[in-house]
C-alpha distance (Angstrom), angle and dihedral (degrees) to the residues before:
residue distance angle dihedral
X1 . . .
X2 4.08 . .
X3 3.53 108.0 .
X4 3.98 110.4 -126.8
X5 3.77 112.4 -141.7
X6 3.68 109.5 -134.6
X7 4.04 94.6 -6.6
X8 4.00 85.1 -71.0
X9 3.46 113.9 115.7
X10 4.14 128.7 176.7
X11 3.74 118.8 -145.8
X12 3.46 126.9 -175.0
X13 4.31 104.3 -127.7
X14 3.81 115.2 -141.3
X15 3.63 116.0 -143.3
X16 3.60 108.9 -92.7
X17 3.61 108.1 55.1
X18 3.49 131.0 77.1
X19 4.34 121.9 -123.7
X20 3.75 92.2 -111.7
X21 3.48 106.6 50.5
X22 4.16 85.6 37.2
X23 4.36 86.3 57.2
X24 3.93 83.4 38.9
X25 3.73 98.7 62.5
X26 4.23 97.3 30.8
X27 3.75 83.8 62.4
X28 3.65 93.8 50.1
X29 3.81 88.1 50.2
X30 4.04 92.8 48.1
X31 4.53 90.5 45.4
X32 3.83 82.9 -119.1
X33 3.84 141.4 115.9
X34 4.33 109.1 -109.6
X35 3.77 141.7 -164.8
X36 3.69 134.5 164.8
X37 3.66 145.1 -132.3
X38 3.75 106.3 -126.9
X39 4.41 140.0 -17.9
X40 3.03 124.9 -106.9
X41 4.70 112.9 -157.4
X42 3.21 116.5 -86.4
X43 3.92 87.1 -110.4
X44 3.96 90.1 40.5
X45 3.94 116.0 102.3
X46 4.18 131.5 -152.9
X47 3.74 148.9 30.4
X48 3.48 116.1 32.1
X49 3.61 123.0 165.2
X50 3.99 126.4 -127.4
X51 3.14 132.5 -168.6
X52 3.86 127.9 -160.9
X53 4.03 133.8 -158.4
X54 3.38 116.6 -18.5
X55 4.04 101.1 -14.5
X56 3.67 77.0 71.7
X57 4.11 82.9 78.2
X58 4.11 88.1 65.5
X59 3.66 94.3 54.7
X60 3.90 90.9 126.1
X61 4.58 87.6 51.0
X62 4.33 80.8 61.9
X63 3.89 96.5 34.3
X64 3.96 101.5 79.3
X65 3.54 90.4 54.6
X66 3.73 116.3 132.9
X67 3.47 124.6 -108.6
X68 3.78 137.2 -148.7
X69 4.27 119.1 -154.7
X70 4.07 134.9 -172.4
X71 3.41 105.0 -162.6
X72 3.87 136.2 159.4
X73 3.74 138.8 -129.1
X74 3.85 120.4 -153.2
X75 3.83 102.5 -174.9
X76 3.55 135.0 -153.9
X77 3.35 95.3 54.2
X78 4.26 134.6 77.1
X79 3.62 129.7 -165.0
X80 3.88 118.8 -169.6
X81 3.92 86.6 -118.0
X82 3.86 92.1 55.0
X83 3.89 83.8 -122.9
X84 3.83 145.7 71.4
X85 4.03 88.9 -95.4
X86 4.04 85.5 68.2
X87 3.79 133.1 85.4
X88 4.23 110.4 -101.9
X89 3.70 109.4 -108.0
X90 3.64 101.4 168.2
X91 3.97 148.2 15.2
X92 3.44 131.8 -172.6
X93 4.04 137.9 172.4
X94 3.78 98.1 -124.4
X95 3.49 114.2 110.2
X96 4.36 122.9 170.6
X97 3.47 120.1 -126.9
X98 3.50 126.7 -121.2
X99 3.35 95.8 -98.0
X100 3.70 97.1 53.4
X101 3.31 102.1 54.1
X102 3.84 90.6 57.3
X103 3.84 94.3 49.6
X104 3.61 91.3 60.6
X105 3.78 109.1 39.9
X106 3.91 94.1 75.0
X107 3.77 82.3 66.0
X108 3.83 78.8 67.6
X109 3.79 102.3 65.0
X110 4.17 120.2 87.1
X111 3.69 125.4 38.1
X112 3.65 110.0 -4.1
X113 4.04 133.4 176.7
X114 3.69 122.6 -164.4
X115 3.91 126.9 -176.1
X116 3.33 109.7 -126.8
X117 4.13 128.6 -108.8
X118 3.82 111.4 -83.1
X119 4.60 82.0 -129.3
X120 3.44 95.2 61.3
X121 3.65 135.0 118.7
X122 4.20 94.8 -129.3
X123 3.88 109.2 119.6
X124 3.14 131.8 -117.2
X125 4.06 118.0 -165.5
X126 3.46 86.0 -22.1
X127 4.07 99.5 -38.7
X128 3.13 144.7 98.2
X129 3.63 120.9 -108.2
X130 3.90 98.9 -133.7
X131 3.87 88.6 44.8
X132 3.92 82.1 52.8
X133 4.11 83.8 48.8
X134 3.78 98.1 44.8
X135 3.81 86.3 57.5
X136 3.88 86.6 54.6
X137 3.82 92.7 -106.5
X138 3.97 100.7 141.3
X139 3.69 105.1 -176.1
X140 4.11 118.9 -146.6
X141 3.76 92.1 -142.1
X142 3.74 127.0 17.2
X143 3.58 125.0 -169.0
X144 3.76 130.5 -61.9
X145 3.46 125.2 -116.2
X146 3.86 117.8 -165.8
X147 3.88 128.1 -153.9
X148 3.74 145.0 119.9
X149 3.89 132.6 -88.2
X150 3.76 108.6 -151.6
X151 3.75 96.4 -177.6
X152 4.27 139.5 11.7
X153 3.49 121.8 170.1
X154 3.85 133.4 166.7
X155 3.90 103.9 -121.1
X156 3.87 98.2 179.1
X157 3.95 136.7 1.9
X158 3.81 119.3 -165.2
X159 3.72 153.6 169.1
X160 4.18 115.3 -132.5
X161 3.30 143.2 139.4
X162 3.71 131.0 -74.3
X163 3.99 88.1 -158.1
X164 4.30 86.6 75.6
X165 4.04 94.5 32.9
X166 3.76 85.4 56.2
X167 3.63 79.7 51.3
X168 3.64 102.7 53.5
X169 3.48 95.2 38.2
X170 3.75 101.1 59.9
X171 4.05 88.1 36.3
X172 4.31 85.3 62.3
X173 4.32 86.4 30.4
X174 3.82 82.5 66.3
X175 3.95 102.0 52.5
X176 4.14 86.5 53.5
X177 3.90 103.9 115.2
X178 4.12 113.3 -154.2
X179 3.91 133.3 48.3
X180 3.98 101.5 -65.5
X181 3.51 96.4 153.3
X182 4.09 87.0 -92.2
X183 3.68 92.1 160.6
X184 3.66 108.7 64.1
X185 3.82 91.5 34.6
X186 3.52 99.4 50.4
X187 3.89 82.1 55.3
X188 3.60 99.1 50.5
X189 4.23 85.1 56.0
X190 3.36 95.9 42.7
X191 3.79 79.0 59.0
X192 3.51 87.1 63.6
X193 3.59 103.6 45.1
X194 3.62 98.9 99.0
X195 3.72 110.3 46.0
X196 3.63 114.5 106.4
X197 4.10 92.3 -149.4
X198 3.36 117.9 135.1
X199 4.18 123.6 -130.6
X200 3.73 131.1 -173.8
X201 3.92 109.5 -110.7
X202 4.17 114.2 -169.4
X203 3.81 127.9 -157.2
X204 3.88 114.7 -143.8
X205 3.56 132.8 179.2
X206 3.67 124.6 -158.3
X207 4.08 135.0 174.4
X208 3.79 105.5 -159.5
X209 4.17 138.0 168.1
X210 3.85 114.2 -100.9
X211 3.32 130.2 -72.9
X212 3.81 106.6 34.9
X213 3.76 132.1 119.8
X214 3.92 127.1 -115.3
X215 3.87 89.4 -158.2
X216 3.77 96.8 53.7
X217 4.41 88.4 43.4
X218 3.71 72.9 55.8
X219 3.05 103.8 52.7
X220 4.10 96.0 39.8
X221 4.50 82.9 57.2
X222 3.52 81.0 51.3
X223 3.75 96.0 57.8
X224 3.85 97.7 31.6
X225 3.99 80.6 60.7
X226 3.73 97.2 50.4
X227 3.95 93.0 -121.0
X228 3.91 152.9 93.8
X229 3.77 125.0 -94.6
X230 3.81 149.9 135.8
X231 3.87 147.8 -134.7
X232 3.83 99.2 -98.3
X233 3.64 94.9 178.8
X234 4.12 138.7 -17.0
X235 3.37 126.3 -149.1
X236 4.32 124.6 -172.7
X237 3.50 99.5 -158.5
X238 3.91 93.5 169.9
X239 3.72 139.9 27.9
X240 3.93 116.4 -176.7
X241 3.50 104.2 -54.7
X242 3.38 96.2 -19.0
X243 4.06 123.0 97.8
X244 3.82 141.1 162.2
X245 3.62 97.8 -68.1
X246 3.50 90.0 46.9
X247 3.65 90.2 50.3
X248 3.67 118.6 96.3
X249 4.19 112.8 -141.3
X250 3.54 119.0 -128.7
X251 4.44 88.9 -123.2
X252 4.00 82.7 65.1
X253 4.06 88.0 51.6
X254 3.76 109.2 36.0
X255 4.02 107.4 6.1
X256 3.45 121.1 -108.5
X257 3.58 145.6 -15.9
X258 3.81 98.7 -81.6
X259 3.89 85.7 50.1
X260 3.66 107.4 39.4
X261 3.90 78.3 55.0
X262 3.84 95.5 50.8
X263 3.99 85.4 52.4
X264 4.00 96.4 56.5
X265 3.92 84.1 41.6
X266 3.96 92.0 52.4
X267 4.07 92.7 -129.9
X268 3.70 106.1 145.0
X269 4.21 110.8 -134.5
């Protein structure tokens, strides 16, 4: 078993599983009580943060850690959860050049406040916004959350096809445990799977305080630009101190796919 320094432990999250049920079962296999500092989507991959026995107490002395994101754009095309796990709700033929989206993202860096994705699990009066969603409450504005953006930089700007994003998308859509409406949006891509039209897809990367959401940052580039788009993919490639080749995989803890996925399921091998 992988020794955790200090009771703190970094595992790299697949995409698939949510944060709790991932800190659930990696105390079960350490014979201790967990938490963690922070989720991650349940289409998001990389560092999460767990903490075992007692150190689990100082969750909120690791929380405000900051946090540093690749994540991708494809634009012309909206989904009401700002990402590929939402249901399409608008398309458009705009797309921003290169050089536009650089001009604007320095605008970006400082203070910055966000409101929050309409499917996400921060309360409101005592619920949670995509309960408040599911029961086909669509608020106009949802809270603010405040916090800084130290760095956001365009990595990569391309040209592909949505025939093998449609592809990819339902391929990581199908390893999402829980009811997140998988169904009808699975459908809706599948729908897309054969076209051969092409869409511009953008690679960020962003190092932000705690608490803030990739999807709405998305969402807010979107606007700045004048045009549609969603969260393809996010990736947290650090957390604190912590980065990939800090981060422990969950193969080296609980085997392989097929059994790190009968572990969040509960089926015993």
């Amino acid at each position: 078993m992988y020794k955790a320094k200090d009771n703190i432990l970094a595992v790299w999250q697949p995409v698939g599983v949510s944060t709790n049920r991932l800190s659930q079962i990696v105390g079960e296999r350490y014979g201790t009580l967990s938490s963690h500092t922070g989720t991650l989507d349940p289409m998001a991959e990389g560092v999460v943060i767990i903490l075992l026995g007692d150190t689990r107490l100082k969750k909120y002395e690791y929380a405000h850690w900051q946090k540093i994101y690749e994540f991708e754009i494809i634009f012309g095309i909206s989904t009401d959860s700002y990402d590929a796990m939402g249901l399409i709700n608008g398309k458009s033929k705009i797309n921003p050049s290169k050089t536009e989206i650089e001009k604007i993202l320095s605008g970006f860096t400082g203070s910055y406040s966000q409101n929050v994705p309409m499917y996400s699990a921060v309360k409101l009066k005592g619920k949670k916004l995509f309960e408040r969603a599911h029961a086909g409450e669509i608020l106009e504005n949802t809270p603010v959350k405040k916090g800084e953006i130290f760095n956001l930089s365009l990595k990569r700007y391309s040209a592909v096809y949505l025939k093998s994003c449609t592809k990819d998308i339902i391929k990581r859509l199908n390893f999402v445990k829980g009811n997140f409406r998988q169904k009808p949006i699975i459908s809706q891509w599948e729908k897309l799977a054969g076209t051969e039209k092409k869409v511009i897809k953008a690679k960020f990367e962003v190092e932000m305080s705690k608490g803030l959401y990739v999807r709405s940052l998305s969402q807010d580039i979107c606007k700045k630009l004048d045009c549609l788009g969603f969260t393809y993919s996010i990736v947290r490639n650090k957390n604190g101190i912590y980065g990939r080749e800090e981060a422990i995989s969950t193969k080296e803890l609980f085997g392989s796919r097929h059994d790190f996925d009968n572990f969040v399921s509960g089926v015993k091998s």
